[in-house]
C-alpha positions as CSV (number, residue, x, y, z in Angstrom):
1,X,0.5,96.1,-16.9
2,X,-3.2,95.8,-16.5
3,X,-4.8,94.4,-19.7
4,X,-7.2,96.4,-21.3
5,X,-9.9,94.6,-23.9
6,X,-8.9,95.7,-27.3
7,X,-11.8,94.4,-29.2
8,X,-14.9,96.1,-28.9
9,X,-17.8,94.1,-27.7
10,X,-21.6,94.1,-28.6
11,X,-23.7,95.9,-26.3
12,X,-27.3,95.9,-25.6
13,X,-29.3,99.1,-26.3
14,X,-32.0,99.5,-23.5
15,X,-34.4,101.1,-25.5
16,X,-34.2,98.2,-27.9
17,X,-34.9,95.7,-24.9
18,X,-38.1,97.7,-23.8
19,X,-39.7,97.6,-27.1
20,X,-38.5,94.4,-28.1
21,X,-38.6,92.7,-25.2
22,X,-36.2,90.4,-25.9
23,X,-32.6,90.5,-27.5
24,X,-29.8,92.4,-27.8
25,X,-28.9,95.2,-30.2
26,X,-25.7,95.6,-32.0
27,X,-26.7,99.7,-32.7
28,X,-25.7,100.5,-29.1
29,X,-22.6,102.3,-27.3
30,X,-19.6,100.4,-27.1
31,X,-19.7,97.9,-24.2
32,X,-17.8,99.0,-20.7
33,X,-14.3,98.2,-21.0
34,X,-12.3,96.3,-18.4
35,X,-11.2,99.2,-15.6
36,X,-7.9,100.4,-15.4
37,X,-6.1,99.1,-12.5
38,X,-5.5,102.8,-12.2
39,X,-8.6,103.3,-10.5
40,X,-7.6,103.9,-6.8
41,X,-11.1,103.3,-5.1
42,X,-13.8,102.0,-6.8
43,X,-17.3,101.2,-4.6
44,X,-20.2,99.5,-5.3
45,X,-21.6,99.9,-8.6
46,X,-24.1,103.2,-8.8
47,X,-27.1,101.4,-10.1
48,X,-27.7,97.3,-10.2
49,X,-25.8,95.1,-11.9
50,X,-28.1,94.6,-15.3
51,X,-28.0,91.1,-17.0
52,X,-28.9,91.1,-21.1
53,X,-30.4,88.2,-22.9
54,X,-27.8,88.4,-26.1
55,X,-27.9,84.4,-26.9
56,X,-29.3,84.8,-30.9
57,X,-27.8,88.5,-31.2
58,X,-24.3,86.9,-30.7
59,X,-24.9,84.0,-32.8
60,X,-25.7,81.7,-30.2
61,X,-28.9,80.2,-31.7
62,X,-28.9,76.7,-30.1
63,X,-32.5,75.2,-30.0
64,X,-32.4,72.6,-27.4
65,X,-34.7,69.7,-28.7
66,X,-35.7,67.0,-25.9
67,X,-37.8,65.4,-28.4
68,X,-40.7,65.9,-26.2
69,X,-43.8,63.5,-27.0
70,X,-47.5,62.4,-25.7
71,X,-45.6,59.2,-24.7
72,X,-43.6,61.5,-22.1
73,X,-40.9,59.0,-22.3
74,X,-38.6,59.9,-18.6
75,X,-35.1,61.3,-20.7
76,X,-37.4,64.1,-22.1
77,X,-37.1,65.9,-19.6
78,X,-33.8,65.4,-17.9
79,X,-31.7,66.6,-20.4
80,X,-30.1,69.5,-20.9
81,X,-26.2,70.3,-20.1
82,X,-23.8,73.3,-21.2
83,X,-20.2,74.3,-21.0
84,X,-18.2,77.1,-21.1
85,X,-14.3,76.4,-22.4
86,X,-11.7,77.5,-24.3
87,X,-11.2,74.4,-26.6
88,X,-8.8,75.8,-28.9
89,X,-6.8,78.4,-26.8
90,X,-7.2,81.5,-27.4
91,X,-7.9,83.0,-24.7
92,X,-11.8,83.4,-25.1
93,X,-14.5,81.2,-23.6
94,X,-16.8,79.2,-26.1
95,X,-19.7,77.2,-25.8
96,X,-21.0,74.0,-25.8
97,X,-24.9,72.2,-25.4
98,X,-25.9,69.4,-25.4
99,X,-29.6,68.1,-27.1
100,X,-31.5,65.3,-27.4
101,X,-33.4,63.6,-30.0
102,X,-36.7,61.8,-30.7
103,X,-36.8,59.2,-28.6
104,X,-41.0,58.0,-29.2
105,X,-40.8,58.5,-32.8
106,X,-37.2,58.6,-34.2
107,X,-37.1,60.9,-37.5
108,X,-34.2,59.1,-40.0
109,X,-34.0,62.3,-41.9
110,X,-33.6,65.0,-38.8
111,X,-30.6,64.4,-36.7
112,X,-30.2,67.1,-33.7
113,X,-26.4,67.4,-32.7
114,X,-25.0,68.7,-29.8
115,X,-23.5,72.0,-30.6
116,X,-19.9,73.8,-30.1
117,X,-19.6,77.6,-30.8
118,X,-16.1,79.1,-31.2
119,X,-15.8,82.7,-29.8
120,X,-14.7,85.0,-32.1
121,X,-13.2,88.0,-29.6
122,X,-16.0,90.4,-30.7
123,X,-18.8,89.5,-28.6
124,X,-20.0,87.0,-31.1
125,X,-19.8,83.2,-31.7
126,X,-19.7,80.8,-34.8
127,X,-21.1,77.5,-35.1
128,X,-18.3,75.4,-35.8
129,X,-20.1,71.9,-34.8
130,X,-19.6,70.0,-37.7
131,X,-16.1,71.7,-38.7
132,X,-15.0,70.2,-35.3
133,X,-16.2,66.9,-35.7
134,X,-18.3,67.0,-32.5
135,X,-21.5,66.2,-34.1
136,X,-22.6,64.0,-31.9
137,X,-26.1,62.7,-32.4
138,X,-26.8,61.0,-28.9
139,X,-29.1,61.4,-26.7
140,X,-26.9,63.7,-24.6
141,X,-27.1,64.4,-21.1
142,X,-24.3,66.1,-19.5
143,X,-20.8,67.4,-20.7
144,X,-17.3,68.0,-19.1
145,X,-13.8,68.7,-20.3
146,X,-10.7,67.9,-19.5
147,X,-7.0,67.5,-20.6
148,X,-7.1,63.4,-20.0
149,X,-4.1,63.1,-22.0
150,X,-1.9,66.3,-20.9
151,X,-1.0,67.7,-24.3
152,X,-2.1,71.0,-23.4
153,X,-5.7,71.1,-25.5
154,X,-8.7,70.3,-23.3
155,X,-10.8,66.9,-24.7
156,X,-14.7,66.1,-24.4
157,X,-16.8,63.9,-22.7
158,X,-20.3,63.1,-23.0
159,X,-23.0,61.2,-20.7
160,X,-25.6,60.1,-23.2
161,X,-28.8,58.2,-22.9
162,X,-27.1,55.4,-24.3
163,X,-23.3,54.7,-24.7
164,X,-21.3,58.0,-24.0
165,X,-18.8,59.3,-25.7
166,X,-14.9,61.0,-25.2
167,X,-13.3,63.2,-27.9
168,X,-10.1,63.8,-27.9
169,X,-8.8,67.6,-28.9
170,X,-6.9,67.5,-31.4
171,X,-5.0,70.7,-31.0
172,X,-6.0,71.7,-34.6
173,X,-9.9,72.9,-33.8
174,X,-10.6,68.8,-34.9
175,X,-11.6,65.9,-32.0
176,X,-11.7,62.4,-32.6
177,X,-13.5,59.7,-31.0
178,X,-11.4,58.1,-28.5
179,X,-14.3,56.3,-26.6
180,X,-13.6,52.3,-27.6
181,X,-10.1,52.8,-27.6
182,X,-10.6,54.7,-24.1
183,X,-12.9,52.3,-22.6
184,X,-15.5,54.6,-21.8
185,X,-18.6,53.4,-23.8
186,X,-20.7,53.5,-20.7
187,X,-24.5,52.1,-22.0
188,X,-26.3,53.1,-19.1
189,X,-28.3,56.5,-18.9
190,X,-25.7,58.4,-17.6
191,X,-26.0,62.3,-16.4
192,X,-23.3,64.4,-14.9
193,X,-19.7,63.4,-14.9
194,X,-16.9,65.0,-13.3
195,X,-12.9,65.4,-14.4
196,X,-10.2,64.6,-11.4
197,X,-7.1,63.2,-10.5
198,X,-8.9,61.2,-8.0
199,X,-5.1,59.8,-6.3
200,X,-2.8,62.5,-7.1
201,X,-0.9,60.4,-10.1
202,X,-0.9,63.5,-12.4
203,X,-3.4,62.5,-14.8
204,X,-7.0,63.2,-14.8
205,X,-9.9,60.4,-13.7
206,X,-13.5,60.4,-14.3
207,X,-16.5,60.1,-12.5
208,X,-19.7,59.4,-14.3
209,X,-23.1,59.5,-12.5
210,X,-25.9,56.9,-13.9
211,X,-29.6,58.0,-13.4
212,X,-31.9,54.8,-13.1
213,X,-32.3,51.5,-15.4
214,X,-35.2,53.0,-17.8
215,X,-36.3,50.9,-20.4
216,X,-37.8,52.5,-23.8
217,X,-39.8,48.9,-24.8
218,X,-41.6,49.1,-21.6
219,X,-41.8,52.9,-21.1
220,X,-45.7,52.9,-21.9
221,X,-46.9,50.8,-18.8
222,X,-48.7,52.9,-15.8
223,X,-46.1,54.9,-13.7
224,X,-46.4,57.3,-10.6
225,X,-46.0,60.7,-12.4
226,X,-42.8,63.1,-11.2
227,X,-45.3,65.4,-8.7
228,X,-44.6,66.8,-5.5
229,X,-46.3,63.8,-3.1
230,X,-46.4,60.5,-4.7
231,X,-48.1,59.1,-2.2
232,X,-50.9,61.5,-2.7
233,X,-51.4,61.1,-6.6
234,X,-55.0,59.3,-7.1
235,X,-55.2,60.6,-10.7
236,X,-54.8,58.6,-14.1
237,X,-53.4,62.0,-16.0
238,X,-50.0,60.9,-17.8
239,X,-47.0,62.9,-17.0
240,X,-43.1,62.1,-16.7
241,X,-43.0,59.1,-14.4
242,X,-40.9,59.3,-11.0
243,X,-37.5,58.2,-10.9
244,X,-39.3,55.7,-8.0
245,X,-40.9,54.2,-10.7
246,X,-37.3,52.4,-11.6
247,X,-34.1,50.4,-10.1
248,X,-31.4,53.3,-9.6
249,X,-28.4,52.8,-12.0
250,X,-25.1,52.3,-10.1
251,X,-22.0,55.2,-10.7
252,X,-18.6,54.8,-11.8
253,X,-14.9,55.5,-11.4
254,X,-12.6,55.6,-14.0
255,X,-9.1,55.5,-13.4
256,X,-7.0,57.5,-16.0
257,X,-4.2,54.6,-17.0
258,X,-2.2,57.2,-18.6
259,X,-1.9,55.3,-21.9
260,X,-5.0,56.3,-23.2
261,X,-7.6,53.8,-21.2
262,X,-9.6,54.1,-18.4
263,X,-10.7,51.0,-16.0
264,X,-13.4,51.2,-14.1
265,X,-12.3,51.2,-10.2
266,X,-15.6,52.0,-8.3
267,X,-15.9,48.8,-6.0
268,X,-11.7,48.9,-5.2
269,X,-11.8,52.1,-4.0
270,X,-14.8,51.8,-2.0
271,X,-17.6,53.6,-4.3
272,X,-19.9,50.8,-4.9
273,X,-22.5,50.7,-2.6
274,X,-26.2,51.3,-2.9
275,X,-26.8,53.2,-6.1
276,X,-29.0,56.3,-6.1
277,X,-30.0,58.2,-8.9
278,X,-27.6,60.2,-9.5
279,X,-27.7,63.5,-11.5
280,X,-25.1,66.0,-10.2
281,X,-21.9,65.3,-8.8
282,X,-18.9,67.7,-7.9
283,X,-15.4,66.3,-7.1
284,X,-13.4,68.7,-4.7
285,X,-11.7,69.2,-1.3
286,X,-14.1,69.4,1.0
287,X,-12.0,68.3,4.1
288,X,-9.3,70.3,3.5
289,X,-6.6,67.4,3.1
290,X,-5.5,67.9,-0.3
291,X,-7.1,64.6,-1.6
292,X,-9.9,65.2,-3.4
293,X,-13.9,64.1,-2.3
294,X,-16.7,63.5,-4.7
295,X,-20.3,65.0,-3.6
296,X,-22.9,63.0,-5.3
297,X,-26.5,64.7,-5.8
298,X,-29.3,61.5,-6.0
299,X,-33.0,62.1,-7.1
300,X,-35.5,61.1,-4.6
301,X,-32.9,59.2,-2.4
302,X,-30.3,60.4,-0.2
303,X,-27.4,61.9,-1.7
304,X,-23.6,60.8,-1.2
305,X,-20.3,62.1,0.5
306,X,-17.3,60.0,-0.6
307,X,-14.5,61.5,1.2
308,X,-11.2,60.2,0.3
309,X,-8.9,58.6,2.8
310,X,-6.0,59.9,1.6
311,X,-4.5,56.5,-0.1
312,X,-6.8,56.4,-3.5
313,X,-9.9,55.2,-1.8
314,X,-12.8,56.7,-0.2
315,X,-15.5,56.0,2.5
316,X,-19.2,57.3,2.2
317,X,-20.1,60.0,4.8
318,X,-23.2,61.6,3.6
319,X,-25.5,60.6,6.6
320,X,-22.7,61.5,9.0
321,X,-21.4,64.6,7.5
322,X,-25.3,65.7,7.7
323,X,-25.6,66.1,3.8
324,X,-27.5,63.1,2.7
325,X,-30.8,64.9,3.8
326,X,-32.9,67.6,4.3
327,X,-33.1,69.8,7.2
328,X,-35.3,67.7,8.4
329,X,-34.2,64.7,7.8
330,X,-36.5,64.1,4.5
331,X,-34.8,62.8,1.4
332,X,-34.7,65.0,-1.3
333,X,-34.9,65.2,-5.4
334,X,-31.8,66.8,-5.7
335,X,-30.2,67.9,-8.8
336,X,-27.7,70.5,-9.3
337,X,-24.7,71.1,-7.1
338,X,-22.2,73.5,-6.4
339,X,-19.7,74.6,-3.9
340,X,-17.7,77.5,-2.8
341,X,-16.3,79.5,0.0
342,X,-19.6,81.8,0.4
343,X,-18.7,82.4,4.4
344,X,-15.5,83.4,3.5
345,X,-13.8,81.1,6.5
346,X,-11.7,79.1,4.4
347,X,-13.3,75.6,2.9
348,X,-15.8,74.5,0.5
349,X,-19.8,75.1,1.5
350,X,-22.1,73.2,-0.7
351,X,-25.5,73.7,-2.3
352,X,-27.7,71.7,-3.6
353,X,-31.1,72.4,-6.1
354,X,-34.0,70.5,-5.6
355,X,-38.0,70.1,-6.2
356,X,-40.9,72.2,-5.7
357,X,-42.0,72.0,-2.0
358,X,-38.5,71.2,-1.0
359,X,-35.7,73.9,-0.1
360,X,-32.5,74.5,-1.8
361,X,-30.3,73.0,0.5
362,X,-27.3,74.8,1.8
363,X,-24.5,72.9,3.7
364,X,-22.0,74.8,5.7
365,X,-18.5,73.4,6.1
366,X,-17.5,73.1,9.5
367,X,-14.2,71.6,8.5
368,X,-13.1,67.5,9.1
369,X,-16.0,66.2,6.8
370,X,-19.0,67.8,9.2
371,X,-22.0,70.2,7.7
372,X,-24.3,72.4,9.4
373,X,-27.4,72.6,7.5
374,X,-27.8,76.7,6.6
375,X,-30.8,76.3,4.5
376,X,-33.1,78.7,6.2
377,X,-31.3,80.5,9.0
378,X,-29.4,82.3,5.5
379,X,-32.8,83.0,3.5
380,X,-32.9,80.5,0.9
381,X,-35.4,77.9,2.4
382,X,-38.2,80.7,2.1
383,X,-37.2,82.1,-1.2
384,X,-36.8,78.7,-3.1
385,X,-39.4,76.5,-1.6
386,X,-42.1,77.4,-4.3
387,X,-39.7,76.8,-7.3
388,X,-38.5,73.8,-8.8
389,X,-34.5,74.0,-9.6
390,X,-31.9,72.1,-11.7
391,X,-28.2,74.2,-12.8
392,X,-27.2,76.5,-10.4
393,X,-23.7,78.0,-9.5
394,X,-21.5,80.2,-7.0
395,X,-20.6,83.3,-8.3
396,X,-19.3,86.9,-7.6
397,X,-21.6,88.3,-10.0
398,X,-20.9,92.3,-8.6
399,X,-17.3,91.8,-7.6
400,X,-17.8,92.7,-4.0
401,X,-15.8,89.4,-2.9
402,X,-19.0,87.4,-1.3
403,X,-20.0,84.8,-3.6
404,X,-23.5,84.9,-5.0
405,X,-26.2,82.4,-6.1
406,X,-27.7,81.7,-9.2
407,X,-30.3,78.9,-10.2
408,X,-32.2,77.8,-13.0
409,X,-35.7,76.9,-12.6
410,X,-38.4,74.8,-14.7
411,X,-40.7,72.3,-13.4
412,X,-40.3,68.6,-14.7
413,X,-43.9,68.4,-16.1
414,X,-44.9,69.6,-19.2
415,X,-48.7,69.7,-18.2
416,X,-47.9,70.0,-14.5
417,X,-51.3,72.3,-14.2
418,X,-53.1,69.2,-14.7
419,X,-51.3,67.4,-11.1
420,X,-51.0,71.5,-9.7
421,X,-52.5,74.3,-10.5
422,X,-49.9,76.7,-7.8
423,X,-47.1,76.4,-10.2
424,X,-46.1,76.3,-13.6
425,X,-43.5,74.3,-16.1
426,X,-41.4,77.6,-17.5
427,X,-40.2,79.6,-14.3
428,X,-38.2,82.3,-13.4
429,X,-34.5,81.7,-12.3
430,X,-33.1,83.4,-9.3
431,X,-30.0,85.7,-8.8
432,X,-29.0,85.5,-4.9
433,X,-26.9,88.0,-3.8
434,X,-24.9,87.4,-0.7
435,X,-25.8,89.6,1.7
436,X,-22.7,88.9,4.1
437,X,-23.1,88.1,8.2
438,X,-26.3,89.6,10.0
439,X,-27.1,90.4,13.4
440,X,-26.5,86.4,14.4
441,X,-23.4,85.5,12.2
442,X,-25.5,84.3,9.7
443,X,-24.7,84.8,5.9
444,X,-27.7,85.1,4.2
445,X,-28.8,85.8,0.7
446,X,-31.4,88.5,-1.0
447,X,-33.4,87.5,-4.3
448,X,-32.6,90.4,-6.7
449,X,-33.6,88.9,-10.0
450,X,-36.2,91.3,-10.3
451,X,-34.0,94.4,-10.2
452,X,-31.4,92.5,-12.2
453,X,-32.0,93.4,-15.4
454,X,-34.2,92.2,-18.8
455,X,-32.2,88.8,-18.8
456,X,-33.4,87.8,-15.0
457,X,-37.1,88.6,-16.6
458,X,-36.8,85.5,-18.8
459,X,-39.6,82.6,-18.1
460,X,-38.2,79.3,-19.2
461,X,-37.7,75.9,-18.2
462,X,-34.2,76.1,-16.7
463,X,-31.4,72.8,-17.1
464,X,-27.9,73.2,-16.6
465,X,-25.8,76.2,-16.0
466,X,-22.3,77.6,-16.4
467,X,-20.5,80.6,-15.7
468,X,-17.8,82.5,-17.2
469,X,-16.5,85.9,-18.7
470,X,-17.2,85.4,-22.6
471,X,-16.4,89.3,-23.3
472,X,-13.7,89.5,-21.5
473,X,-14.2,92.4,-19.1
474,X,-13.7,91.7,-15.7
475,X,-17.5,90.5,-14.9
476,X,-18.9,86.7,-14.8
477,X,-21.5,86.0,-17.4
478,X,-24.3,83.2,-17.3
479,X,-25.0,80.2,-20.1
480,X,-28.0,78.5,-19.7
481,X,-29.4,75.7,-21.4
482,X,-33.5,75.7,-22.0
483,X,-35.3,72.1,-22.4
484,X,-36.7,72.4,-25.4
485,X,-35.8,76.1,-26.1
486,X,-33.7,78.7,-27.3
487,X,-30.4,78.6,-25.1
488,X,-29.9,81.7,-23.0
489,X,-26.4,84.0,-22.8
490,X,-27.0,85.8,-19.9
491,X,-24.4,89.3,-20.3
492,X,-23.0,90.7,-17.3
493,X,-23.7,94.8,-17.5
494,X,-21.7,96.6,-14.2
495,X,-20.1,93.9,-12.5
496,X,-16.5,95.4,-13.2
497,X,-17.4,98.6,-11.7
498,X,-15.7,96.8,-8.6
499,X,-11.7,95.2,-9.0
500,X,-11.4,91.9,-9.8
501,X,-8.1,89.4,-10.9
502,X,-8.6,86.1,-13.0
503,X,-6.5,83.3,-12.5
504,X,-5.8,80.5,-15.3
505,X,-3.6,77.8,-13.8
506,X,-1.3,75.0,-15.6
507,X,-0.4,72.1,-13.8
508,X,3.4,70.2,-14.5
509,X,3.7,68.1,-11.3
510,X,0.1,68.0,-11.2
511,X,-2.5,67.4,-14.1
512,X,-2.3,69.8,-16.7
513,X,-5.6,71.5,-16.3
514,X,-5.0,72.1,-12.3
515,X,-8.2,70.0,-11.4
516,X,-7.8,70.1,-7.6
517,X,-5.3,72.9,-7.0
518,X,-6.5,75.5,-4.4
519,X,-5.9,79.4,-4.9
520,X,-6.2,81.8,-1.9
521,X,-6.3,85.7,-2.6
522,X,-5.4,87.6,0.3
523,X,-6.5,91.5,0.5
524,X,-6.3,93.3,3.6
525,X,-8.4,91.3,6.5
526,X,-10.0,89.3,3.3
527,X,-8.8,86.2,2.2
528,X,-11.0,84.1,-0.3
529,X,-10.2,80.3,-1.5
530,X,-11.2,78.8,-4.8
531,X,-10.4,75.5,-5.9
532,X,-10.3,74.0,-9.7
533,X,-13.4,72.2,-10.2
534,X,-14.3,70.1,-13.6
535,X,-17.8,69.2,-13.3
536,X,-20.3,71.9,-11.7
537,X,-24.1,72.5,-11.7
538,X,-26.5,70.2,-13.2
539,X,-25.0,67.9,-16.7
540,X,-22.4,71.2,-17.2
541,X,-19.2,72.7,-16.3
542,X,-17.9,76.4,-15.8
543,X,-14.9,77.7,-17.2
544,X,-12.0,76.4,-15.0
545,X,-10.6,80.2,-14.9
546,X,-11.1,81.7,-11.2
547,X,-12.4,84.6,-11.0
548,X,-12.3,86.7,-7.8
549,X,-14.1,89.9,-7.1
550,X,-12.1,92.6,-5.0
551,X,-14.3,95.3,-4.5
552,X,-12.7,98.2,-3.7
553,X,-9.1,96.7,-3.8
554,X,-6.5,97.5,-6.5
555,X,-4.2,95.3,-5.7
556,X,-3.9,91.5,-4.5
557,X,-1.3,91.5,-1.5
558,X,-0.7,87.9,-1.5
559,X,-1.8,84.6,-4.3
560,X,-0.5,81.0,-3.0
561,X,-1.5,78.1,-5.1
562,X,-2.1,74.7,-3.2
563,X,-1.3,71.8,-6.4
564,X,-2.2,68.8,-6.4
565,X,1.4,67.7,-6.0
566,X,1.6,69.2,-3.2
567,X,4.2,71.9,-4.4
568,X,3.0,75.5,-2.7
569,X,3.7,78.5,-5.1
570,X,3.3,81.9,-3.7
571,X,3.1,85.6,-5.7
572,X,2.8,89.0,-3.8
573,X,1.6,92.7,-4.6
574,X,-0.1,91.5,-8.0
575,X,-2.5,94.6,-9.6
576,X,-6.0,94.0,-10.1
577,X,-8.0,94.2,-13.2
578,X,-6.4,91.4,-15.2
579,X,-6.1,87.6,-16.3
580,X,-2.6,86.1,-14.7
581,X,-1.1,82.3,-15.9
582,X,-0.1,81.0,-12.5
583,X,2.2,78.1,-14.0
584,X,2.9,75.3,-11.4
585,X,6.6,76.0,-10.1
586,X,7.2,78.9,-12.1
587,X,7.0,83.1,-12.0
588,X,3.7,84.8,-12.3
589,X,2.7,86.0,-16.0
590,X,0.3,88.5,-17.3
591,X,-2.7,86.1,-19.2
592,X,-3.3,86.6,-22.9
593,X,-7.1,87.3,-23.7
């Protein structure tokens, strides 16, 4: 059977958006249900995909506070991380931010808390923060989750400015703080971290990225603001200093013990070498060996390649697999980081967000730990050189089965007219569509945000990003977390209009959330690969389901699963239009939403 939403779901009434501007409406029609797998042909959708703003109208009304101050103390305005998961099972994705605090003047009577909203099935969330015991009031960074215990619930972690912080899922909607008993009390200022079974033992290990060694008691002396040339800056204006300014923080690996600890492994298995800044990170195959890599994004120094060896250690490639730099050969201030098949040949391409003046980079896998750099021979060097980036994410946002683009933009400086007047701090984000192979065999990408509805009108400053389908219905939505601001839900209008199949996978062999395992969907002459990845973008994580658009297709000929134990499962002739539990070594079932 193909499943069919039952619940109806909030949609936004156009006219509303025009006059109000902002917003959705709960007055509207009903909102497009998922399409029957009935449908024999389906194209591409008769008008543009449209993306709604509906963050406050479904009860997400997260405020992001970086505690932003004259001081313009450096974590101000590097925060900012967001998650989609379904932390208690249900079957619908809810949401997580992370916030700051005041950091120049702390207030003993206002404590911001990160935030966790449970989805209730109708389109709407609740605010269930303090219910849950997740009321964390760090200075937080970046977010990931992950089943480090395999008792089938998904648990927290949290990279603060200041010691992080793991919370184990209770099963009962409740977490505890593990993170003393855990060993994972990391002081530095940590930013993304990343969720893998880093040597194949079944259990999930951690990978935390540390920014730089920033010290609040000396955070007033002169510093090199964050602008494009620091070598040009003659000026005595005070903005957010440059990550140049400050010794680079080293990373860490945390192996999973399985008892409930984690021991910090970096410099046995070959990770400890010059640190770098690090703010994204993304742990996948990208050599195609079934060991997983780890893809390290540094600010302002050149980013890393740790591929493993195939025996629980790794070796750093990044200069020779030609992603360390540039095009050019320039470092870069790179901060989020994503991968995915986008050429459709098979393996994991990477991109990676970075500063005004500099390209987003896009790395094209030619297989055995080798890039080509794509960056402007597919489109993206012109369209993103103006812009300054940080969360951005593949997805198949129209279901045609080419992966898309999206990014979130905001500049770094609050008063960044003062160092340049051709830019400015909020900014617009892009929505790249994926325009498939030209004339030369080149894959290039389009800039539709302006034809993509009220929600890609949005001027804001732009952090970390996730991806998911919160209603339900076939389409992949977009979080997005605002420094400063009101968090934005980005809605999904048209997307199903084409097929599409969901996969949710659970590991027995392997690790119980699947971290690693590879899925190809074969259709016809089309065959697309998605990996599990826990970690994504910039301080967030997408929903671990994958999602696959099929265009036209009603029907998936073949689904093989690639665990991390190395166990091969394969499923033919499953129907489109529907969420399947692909459960490691046993038959195919129809998902519950």
């Amino acid at each position: 059977m193909v499943f069919r939403s039952p619940r109806p779901i909030i949609r936004c009434a156009w006219l509303c958006v025009v006059l109000a501007a902002s917003g959705c409406s709960d007055r509207g029609s009903q909102r497009t249900q998922a399409p029957s797998a009935a449908a024999s042909v389906r194209g591409a959708p008769s008008s543009p995909v449209q993306f709604v703003e509906c963050a406050v109208a479904s009860g997400l009304a997260f405020q992001h506070t970086n505690g932003g101050s004259p001081r313009k103390l450096f974590p101000e305005t590097m925060t900012g991380g967001v998650m989609f998961w379904d932390y208690n099972g249900d079957g619908h994705l809810d949401a997580y931010f992370t916030n700051g605090k005041w950091l120049a003047s702390p207030d003993t009577t206002v404590h911001p808390t990160d935030a966790l909203f449970a989805n209730q099935g109708d389109g709407t969330f609740r605010d269930v923060t303090l219910r849950a015991g997740v009321a964390d009031t760090s200075y937080t960074n970046g977010c990931v989750a992950g089943d480090y215990d395999n008792d089938g619930d998904p648990d927290l972690y949290l990279a603060n400015f200041g010691p992080n912080v793991l919370y184990r899922n209770e099963g009962d909607g409740l977490f505890t703080d593990q993170t003393r008993t855990a060993g994972l009390r990391d002081p530095r200022w940590s930013t993304s971290c990343a969720f893998f079974d880093y040597d194949r033992d079944g259990d999930l290990d951690l990978y935390v990225t540390n920014y730089v060694e920033y010290d609040l008691a000396k955070a007033d002396q002169a510093a090199m603001p964050y602008v494009q040339n620091p070598s040009t800056y003659k000026g005595s204006t005070k903005g957010y200093p440059h990550p140049a300014n400050f010794p680079p923080a080293p990373d860490a690996l945390m192996r999973n013990e399985g008892n409930g600890r984690f021991v910090d492994v970096t410099q046995q298995v070959g990770m400890a070498g010059p640190p770098g800044n690090g703010l994204g990170v993304l742990a996948a195959d990208f050599s195609g060996d079934g060991w997983p890599d780890v893809y390290v994004a540094n600010d302002a120094e050149p980013n890393f390649l740790f591929l493993s060896n195939g025996d629980g250690t790794f070796r750093e490639v990044g200069e020779i697999s030609g992603t360390a730099y540039g095009q050019d050969g320039q470092r870069e201030a790179s901060m989020g980081v994503d991968a995915g098949d986008y050429d459709l040949d098979g393996d994991l391409d990477l991109t990676v967000i970075n500063f005004q003046g500099e390209p987003n980079e896009l790395y094209q896998n030619e297989g055995k730990g080798f890039f080509s750099n794509q960056t402007y021979p597919s489109g993206l060097g012109l369209i993103t050189l103006s812009a300054l980036g940080f969360g951005t994410n593949f997805l198949d946002y129209d279901n045609d089965t080419r992966l898309d683009l999206f990014v979130a933009n905001g500049h770094v400086l609050d008063n960044v007219e003062l160092f340049d007047q051709s830019t400015t701090y909020a900014q617009r984000n892009f929505l790249l569509r994926n325009q498939g192979p030209n004339a030369y065999g080149n894959f290039t990408f389009e800039e539709v945000g302006r034809s993509g509805g009220p929600g890609m009108d949005l001027v804001r400053v732009g952090r970390g990003t996730a991806v998911g389908d919160y209603d339900n219905d076939g389409d992949l939505d977009i979080l997005v977390s605002n420094l400063g601001q009101q968090a934005s839900l980005l809605r999904n209008d048209g997307g199903n209009a084409n097929h599409w199949l969901q996969a949710r996978l659970v590991g027995r062999r392997s690790n119980r959330d699947a971290v690693g395992a590879w899925v190809t969907a074969r259709t016809d002459s089309v065959a697309q690969v998605q990996q599990v990845i826990a970690g994504r973008s910039y301080l967030s994580q997408s929903d671990l389901r994958l999602h696959f658009g099929l265009g036209t297709r009603t029907r998936v000929d073949r689904l093989e699963v690639r665990w991390p134990s190395g166990q091969v499962d394969t499923y033919a002739d499953v129907a489109a239009d529907q969420l399947v539990v692909l459960e490691e070594g046993q038959a195919l079932r129809r998902g519950v939403r």
